[in-house]
CHARMM-style PDB file with segment names, atoms N, HN, CA, C and O in Angstrom:
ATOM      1  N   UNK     1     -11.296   9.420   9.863  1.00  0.00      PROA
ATOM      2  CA  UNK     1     -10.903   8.010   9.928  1.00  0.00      PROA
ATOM      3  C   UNK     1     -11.826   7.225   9.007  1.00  0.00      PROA
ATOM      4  O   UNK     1     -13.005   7.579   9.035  1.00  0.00      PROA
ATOM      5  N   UNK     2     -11.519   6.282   8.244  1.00  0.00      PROA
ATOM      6  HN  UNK     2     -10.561   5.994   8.221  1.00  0.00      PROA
ATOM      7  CA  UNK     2     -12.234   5.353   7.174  1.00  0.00      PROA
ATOM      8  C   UNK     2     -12.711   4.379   7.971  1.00  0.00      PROA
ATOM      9  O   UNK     2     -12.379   4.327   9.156  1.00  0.00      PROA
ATOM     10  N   UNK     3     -13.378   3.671   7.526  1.00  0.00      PROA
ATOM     11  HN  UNK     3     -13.647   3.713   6.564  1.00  0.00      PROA
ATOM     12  CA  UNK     3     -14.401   1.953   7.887  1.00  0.00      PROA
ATOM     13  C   UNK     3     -12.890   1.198   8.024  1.00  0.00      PROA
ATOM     14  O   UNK     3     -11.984   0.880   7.252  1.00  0.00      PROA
ATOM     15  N   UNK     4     -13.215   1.090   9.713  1.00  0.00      PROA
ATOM     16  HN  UNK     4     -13.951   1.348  10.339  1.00  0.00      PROA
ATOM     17  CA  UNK     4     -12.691  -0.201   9.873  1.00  0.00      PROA
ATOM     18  C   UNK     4     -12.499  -1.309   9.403  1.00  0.00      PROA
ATOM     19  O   UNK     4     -13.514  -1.795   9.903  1.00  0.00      PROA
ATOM     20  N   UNK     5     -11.861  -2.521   8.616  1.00  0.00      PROA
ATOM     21  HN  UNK     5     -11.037  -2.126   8.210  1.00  0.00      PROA
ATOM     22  CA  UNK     5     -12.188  -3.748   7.953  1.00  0.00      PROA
ATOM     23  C   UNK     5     -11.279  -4.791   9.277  1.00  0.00      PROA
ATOM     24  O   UNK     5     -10.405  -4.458  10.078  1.00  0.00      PROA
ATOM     25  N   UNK     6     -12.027  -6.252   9.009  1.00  0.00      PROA
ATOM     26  HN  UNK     6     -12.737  -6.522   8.359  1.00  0.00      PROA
ATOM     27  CA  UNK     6     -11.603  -7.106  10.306  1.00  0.00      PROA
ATOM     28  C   UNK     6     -10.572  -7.627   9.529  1.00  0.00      PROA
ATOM     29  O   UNK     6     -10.294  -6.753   8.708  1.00  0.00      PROA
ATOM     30  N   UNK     7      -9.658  -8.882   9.317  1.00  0.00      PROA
ATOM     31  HN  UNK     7      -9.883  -9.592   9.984  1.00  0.00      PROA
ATOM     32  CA  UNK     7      -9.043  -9.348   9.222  1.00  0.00      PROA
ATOM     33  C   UNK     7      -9.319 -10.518   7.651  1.00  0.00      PROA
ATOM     34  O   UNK     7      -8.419 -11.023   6.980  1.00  0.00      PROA
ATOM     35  N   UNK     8     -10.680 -10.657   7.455  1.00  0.00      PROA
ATOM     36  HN  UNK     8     -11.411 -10.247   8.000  1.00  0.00      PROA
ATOM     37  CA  UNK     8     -10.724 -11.419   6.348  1.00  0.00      PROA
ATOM     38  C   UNK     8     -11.330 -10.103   5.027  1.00  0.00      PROA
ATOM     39  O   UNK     8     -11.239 -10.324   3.820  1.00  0.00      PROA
ATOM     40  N   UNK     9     -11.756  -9.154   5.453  1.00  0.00      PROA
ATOM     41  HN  UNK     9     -11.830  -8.975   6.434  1.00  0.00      PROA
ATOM     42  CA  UNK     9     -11.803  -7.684   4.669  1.00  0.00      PROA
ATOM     43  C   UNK     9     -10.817  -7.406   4.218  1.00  0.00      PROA
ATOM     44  O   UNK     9     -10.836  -6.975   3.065  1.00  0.00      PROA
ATOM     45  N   UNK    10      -9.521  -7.533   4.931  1.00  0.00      PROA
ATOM     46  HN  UNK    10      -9.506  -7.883   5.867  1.00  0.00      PROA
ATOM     47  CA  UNK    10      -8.750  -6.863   4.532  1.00  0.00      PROA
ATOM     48  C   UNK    10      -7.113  -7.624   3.688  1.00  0.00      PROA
ATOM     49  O   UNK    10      -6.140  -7.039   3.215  1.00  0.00      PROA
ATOM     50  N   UNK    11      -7.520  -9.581   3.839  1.00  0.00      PROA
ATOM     51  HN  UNK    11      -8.311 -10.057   4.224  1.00  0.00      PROA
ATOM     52  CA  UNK    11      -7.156 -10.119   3.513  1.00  0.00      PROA
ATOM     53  C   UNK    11      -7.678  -9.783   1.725  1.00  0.00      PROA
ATOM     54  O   UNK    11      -7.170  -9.454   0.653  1.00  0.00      PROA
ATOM     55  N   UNK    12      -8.672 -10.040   2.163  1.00  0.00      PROA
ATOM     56  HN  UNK    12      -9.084 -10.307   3.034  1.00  0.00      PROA
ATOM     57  CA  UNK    12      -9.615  -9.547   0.561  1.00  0.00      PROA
ATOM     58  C   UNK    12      -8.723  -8.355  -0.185  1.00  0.00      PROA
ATOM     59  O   UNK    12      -7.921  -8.405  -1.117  1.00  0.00      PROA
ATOM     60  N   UNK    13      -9.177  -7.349   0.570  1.00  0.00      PROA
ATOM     61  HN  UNK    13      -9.829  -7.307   1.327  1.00  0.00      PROA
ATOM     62  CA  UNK    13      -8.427  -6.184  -0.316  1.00  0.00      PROA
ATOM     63  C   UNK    13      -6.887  -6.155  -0.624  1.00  0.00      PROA
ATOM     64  O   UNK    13      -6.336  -5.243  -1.241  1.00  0.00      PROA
ATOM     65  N   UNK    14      -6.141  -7.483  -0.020  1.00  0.00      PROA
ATOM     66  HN  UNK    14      -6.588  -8.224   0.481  1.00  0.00      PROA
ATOM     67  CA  UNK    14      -4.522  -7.189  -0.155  1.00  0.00      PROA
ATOM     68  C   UNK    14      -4.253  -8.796  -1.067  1.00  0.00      PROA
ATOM     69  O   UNK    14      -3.077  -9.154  -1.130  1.00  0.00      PROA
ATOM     70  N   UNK    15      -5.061  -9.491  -1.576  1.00  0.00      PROA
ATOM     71  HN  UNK    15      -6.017  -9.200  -1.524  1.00  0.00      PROA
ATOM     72  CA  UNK    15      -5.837 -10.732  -2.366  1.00  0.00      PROA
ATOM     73  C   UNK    15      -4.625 -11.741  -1.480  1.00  0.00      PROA
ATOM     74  O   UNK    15      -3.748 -12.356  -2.086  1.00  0.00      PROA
ATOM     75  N   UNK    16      -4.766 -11.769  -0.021  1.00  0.00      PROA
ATOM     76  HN  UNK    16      -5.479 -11.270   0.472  1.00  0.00      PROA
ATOM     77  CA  UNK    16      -4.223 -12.620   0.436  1.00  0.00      PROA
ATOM     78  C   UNK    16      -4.802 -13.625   1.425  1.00  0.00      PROA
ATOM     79  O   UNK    16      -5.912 -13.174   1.708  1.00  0.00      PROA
ATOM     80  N   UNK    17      -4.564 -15.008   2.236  1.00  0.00      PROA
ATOM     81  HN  UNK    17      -3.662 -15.374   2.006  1.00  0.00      PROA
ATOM     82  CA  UNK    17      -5.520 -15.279   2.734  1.00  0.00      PROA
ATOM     83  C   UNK    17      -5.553 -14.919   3.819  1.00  0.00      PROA
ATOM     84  O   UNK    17      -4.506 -14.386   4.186  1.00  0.00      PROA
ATOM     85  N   UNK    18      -6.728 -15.002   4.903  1.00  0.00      PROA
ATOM     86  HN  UNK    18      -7.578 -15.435   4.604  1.00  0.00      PROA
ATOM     87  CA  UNK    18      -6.482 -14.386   6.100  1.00  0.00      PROA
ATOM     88  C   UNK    18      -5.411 -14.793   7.105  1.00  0.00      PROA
ATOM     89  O   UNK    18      -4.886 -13.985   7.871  1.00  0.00      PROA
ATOM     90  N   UNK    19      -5.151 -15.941   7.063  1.00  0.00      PROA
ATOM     91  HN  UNK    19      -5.577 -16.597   6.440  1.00  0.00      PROA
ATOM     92  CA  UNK    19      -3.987 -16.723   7.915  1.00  0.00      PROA
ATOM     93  C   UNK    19      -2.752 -16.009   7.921  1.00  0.00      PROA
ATOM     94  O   UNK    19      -2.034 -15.904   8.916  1.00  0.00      PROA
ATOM     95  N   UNK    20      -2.457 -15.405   6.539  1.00  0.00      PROA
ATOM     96  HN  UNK    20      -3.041 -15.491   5.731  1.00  0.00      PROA
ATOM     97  CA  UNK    20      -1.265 -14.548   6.524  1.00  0.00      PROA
ATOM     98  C   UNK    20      -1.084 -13.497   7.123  1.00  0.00      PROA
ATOM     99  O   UNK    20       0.014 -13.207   7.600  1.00  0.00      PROA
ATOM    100  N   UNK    21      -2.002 -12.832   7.195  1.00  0.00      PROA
ATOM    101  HN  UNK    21      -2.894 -13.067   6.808  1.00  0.00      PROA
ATOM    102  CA  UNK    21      -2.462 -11.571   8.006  1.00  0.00      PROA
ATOM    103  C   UNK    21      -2.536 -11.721   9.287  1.00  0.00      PROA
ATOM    104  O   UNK    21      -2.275 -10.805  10.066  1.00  0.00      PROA
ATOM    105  N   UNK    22      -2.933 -12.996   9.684  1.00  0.00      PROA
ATOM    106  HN  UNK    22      -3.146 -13.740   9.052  1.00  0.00      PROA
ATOM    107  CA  UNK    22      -2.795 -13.637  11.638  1.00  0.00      PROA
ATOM    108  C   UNK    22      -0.973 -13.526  11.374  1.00  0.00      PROA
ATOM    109  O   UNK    22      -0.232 -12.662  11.843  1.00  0.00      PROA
ATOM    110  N   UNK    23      -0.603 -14.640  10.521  1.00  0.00      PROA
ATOM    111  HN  UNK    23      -1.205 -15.342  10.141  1.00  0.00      PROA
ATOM    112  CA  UNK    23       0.756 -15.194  10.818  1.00  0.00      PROA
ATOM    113  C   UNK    23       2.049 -13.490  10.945  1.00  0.00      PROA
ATOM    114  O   UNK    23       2.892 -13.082  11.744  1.00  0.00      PROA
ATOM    115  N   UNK    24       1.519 -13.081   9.761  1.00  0.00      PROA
ATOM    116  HN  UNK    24       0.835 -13.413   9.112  1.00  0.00      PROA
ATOM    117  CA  UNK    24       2.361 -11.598   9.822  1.00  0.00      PROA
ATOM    118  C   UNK    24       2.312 -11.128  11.124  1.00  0.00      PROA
ATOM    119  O   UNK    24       3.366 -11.127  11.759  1.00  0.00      PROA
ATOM    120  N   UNK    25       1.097 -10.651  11.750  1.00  0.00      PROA
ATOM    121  HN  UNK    25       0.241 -10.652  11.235  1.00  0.00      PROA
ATOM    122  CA  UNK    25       0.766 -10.093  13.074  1.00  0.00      PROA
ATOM    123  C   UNK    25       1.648 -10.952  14.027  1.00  0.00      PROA
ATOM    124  O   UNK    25       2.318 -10.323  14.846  1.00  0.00      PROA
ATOM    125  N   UNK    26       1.714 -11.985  14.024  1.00  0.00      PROA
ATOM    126  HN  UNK    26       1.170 -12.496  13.359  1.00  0.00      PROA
ATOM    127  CA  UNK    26       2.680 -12.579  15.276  1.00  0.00      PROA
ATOM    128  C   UNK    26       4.054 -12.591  14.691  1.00  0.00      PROA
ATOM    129  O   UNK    26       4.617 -11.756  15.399  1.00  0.00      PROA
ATOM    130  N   UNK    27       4.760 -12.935  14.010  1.00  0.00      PROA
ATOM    131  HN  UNK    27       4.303 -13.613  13.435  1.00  0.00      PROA
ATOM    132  CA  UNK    27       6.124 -12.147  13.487  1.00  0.00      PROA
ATOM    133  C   UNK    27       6.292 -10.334  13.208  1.00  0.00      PROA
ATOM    134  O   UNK    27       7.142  -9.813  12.486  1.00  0.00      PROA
ATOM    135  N   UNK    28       5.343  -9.699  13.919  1.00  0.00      PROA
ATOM    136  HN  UNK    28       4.653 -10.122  14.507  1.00  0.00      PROA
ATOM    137  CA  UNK    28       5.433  -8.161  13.350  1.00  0.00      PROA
ATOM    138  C   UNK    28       5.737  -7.546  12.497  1.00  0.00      PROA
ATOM    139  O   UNK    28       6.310  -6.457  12.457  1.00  0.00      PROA
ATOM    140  N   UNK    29       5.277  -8.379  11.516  1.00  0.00      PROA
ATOM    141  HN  UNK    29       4.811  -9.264  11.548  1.00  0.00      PROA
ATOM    142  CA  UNK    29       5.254  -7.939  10.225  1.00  0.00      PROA
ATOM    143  C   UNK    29       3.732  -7.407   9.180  1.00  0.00      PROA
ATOM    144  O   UNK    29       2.597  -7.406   9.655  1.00  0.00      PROA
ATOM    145  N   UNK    30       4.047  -6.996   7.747  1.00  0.00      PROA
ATOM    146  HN  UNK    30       4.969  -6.996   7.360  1.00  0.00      PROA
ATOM    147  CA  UNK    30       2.819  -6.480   7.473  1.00  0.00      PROA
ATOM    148  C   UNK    30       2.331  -5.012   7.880  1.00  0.00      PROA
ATOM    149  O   UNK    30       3.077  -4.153   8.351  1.00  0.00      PROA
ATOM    150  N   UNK    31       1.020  -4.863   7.638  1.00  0.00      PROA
ATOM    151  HN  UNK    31       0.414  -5.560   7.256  1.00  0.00      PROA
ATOM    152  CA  UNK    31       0.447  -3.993   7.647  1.00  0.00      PROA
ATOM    153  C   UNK    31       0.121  -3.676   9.356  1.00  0.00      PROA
ATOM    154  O   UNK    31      -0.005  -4.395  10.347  1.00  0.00      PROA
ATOM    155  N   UNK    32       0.062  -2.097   9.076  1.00  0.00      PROA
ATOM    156  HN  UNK    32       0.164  -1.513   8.270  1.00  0.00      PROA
ATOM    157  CA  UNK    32      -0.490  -1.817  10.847  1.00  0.00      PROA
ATOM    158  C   UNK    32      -1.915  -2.179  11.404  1.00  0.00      PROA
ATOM    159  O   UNK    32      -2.868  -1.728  10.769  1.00  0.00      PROA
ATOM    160  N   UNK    33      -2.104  -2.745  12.232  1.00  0.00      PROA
ATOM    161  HN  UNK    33      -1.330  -3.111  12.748  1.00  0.00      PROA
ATOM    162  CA  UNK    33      -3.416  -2.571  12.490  1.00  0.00      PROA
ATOM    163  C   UNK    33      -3.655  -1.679  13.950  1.00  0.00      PROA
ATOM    164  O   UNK    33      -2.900  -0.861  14.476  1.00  0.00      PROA
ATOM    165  N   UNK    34      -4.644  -2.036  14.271  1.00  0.00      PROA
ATOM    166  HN  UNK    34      -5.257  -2.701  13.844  1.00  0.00      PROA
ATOM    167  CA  UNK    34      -5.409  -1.952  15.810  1.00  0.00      PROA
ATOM    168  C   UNK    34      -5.982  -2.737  15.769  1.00  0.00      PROA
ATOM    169  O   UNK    34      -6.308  -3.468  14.834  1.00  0.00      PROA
ATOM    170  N   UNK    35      -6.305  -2.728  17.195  1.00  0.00      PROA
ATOM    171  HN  UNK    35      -6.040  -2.134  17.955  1.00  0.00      PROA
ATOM    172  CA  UNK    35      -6.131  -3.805  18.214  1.00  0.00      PROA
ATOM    173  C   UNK    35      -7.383  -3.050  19.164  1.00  0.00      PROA
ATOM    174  O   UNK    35      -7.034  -2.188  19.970  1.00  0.00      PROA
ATOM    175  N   UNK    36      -8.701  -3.374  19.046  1.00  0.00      PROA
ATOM    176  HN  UNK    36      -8.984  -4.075  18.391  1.00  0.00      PROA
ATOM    177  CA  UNK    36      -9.685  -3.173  19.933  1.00  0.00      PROA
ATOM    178  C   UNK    36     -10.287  -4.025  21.112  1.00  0.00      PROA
ATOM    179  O   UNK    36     -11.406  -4.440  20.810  1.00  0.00      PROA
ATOM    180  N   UNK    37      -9.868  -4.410  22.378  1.00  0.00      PROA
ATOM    181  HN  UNK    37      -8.959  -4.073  22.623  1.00  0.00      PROA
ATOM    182  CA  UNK    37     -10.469  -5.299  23.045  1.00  0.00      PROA
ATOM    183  C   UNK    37      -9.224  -6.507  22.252  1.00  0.00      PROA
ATOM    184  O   UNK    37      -7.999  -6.615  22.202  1.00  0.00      PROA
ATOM    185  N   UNK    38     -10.233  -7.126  21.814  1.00  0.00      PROA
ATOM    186  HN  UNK    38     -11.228  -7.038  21.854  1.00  0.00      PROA
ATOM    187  CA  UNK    38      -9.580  -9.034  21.280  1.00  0.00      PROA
ATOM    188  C   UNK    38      -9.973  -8.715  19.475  1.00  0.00      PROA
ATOM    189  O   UNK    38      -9.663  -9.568  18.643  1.00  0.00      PROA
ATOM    190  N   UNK    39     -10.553  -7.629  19.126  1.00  0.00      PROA
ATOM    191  HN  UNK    39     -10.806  -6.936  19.802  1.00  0.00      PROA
ATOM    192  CA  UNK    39     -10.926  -7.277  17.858  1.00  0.00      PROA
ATOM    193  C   UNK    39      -9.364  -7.063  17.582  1.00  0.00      PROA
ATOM    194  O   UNK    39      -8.415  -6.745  18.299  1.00  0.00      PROA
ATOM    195  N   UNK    40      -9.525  -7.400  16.129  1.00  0.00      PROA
ATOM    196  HN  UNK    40     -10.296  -7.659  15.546  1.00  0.00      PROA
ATOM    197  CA  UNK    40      -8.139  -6.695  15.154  1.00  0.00      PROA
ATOM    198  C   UNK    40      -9.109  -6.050  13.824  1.00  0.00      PROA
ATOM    199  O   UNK    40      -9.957  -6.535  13.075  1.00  0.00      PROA
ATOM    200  N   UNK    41      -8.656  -5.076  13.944  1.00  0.00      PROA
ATOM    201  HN  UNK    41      -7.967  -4.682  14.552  1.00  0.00      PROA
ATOM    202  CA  UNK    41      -9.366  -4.125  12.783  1.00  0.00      PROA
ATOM    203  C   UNK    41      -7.888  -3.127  12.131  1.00  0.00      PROA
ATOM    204  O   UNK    41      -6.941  -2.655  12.761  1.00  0.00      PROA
ATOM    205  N   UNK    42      -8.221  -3.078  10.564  1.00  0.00      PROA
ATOM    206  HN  UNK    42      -8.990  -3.462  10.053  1.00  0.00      PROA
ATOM    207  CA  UNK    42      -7.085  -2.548   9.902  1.00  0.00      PROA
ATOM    208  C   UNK    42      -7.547  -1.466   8.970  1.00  0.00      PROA
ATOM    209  O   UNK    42      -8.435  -1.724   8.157  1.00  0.00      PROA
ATOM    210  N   UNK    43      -6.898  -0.033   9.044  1.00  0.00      PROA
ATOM    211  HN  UNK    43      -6.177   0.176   9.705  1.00  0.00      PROA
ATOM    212  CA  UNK    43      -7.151   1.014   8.744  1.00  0.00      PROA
ATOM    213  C   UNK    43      -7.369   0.725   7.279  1.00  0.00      PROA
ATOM    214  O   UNK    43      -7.088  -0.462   7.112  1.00  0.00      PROA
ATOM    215  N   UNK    44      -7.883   1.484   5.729  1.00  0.00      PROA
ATOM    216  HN  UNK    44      -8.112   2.448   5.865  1.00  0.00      PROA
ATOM    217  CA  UNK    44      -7.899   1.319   4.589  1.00  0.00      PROA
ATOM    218  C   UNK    44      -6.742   2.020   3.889  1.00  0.00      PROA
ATOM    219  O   UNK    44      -6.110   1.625   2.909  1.00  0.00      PROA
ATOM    220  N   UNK    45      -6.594   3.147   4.598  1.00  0.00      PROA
ATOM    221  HN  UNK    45      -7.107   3.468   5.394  1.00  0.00      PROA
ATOM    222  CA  UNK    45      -5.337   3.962   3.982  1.00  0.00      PROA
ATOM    223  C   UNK    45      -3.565   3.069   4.982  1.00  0.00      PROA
ATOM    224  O   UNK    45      -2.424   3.473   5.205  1.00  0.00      PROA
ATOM    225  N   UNK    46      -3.943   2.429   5.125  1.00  0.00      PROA
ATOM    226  HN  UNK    46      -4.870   2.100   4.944  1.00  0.00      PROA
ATOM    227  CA  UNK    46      -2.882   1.783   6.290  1.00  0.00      PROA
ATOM    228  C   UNK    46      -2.965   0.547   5.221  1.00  0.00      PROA
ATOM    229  O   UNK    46      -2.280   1.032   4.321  1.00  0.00      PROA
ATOM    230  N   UNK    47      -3.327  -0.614   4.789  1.00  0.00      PROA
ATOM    231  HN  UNK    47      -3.884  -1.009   5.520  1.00  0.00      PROA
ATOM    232  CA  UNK    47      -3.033  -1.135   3.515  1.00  0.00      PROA
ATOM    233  C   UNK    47      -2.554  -0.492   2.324  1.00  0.00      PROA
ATOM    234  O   UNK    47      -1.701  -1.031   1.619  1.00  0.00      PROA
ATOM    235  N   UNK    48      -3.045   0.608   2.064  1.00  0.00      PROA
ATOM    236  HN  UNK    48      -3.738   1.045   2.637  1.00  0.00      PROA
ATOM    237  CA  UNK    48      -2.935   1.177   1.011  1.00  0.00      PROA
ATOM    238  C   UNK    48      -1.197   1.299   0.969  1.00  0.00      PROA
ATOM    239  O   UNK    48      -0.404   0.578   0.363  1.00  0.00      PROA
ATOM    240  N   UNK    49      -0.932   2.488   1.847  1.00  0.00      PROA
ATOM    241  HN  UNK    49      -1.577   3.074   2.339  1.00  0.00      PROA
ATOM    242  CA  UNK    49       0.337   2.532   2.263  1.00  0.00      PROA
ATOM    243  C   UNK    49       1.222   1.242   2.581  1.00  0.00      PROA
ATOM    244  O   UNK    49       2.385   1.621   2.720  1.00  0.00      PROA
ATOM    245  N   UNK    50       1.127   0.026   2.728  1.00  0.00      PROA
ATOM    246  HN  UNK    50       0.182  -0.282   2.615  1.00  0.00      PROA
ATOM    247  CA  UNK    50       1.691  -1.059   2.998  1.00  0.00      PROA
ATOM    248  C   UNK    50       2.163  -1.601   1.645  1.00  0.00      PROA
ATOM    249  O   UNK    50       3.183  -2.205   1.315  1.00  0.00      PROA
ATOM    250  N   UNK    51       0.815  -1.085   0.806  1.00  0.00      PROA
ATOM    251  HN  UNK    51      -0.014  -0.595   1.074  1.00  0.00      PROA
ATOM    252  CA  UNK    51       0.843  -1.733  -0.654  1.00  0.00      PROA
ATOM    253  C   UNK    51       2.054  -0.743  -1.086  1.00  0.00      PROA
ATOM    254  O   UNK    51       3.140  -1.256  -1.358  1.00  0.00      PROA
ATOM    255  N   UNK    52       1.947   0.186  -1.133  1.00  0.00      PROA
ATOM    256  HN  UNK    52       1.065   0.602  -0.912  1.00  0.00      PROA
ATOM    257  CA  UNK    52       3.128   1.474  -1.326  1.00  0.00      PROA
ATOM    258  C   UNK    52       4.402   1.036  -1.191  1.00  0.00      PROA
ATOM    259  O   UNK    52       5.237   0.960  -2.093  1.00  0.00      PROA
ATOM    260  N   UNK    53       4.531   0.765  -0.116  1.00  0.00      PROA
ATOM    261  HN  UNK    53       3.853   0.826   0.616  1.00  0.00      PROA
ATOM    262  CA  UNK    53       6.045   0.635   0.659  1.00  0.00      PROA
ATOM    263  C   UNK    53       6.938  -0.474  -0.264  1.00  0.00      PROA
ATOM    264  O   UNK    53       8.089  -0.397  -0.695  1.00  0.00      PROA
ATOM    265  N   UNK    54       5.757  -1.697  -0.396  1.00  0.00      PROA
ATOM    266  HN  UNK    54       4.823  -1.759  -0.046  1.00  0.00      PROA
ATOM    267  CA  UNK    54       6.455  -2.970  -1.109  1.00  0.00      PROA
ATOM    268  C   UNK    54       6.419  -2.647  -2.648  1.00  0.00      PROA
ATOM    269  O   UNK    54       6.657  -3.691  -3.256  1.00  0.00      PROA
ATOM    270  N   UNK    55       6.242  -1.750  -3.379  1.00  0.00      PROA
ATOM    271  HN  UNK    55       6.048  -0.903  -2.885  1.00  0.00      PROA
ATOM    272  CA  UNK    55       6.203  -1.622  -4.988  1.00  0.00      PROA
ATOM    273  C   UNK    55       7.716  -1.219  -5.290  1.00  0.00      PROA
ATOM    274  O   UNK    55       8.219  -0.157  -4.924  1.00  0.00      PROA
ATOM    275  N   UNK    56       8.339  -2.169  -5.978  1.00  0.00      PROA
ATOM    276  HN  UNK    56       7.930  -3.032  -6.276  1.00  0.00      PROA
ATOM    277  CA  UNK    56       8.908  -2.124  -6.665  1.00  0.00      PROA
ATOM    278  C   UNK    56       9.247  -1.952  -7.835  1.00  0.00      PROA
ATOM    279  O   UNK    56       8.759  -2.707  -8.676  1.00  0.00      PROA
ATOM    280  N   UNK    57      10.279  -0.808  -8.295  1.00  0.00      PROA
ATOM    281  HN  UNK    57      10.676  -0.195  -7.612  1.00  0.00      PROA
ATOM    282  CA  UNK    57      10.454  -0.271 -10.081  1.00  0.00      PROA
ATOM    283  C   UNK    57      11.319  -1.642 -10.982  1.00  0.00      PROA
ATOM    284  O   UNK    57      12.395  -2.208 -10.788  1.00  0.00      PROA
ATOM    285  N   UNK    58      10.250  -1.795 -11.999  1.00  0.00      PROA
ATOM    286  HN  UNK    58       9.376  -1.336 -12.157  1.00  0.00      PROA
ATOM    287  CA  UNK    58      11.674  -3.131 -13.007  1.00  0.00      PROA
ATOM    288  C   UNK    58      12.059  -2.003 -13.152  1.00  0.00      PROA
ATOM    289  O   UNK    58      11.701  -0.828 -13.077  1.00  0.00      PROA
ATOM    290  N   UNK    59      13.141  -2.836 -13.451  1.00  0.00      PROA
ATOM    291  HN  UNK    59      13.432  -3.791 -13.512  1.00  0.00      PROA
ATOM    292  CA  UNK    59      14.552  -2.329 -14.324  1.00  0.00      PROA
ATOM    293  C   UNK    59      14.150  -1.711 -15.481  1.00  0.00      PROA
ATOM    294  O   UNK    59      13.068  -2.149 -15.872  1.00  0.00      PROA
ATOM    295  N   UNK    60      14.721  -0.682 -16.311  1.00  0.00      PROA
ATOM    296  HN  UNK    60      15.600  -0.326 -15.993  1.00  0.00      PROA
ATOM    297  CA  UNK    60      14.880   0.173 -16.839  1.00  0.00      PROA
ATOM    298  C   UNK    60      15.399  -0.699 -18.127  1.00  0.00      PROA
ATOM    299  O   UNK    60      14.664  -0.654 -19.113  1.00  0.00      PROA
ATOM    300  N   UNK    61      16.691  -1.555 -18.223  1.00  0.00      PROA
ATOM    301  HN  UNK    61      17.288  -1.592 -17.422  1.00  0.00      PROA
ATOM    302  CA  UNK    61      17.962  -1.966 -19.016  1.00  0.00      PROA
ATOM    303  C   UNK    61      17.148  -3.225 -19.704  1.00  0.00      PROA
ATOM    304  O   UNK    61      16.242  -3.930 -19.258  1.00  0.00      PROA
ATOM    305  N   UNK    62      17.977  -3.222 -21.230  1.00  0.00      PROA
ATOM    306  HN  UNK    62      18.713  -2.650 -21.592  1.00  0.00      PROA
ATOM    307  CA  UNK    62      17.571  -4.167 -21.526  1.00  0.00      PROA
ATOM    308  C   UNK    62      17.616  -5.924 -21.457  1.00  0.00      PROA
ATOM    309  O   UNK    62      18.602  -6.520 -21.024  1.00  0.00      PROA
ATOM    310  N   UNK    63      16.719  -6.430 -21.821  1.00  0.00      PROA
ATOM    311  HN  UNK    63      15.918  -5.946 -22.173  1.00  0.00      PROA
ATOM    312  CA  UNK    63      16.774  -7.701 -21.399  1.00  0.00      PROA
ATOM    313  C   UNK    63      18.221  -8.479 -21.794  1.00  0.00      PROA
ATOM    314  O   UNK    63      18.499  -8.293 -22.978  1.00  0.00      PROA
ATOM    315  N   UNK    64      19.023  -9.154 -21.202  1.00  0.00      PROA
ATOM    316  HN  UNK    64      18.797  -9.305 -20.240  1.00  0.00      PROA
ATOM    317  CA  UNK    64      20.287  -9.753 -21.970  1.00  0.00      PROA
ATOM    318  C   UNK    64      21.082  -8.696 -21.798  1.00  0.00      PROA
ATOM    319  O   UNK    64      22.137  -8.782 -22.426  1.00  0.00      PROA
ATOM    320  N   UNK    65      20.931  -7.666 -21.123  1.00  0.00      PROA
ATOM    321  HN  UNK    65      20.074  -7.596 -20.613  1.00  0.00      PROA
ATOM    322  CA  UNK    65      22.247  -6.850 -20.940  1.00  0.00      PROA
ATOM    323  C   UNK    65      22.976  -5.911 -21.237  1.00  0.00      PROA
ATOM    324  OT1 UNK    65      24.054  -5.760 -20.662  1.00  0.00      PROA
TER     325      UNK     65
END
């Protein structure tokens, strides 16, 4: 298992602010975390993979068609 990061760590590493990372968590969205006690701590390979999921391929075709 990797270093735990809290919620503004891991805002950092996904260059978002932490609020988004609260707000995602209450719409169940985002990245997985845990949930220790009242702690929220988020895996490193668990962003990583989040970052994964949302990458999208451009298009291939040329511009204009």
């Amino acid at each position: 298992m990797g270093e735990l990061l809290d919620t503004k760590q891991a805002a950092r590493v996904l260059n978002l602010c932490p609020g988004t990372l609260e707000l995602w968590r209450v719409y169940k969205r985002g990245p997985s975390f845990v949930r220790l006690g009242r702690a929220v701590r988020y895996l490193p390979d668990e962003l990583e993979r989040f970052v994964k999921a949302g990458t999208q391929a451009t298009s291939e075709s040329p511009a204009g068609g």
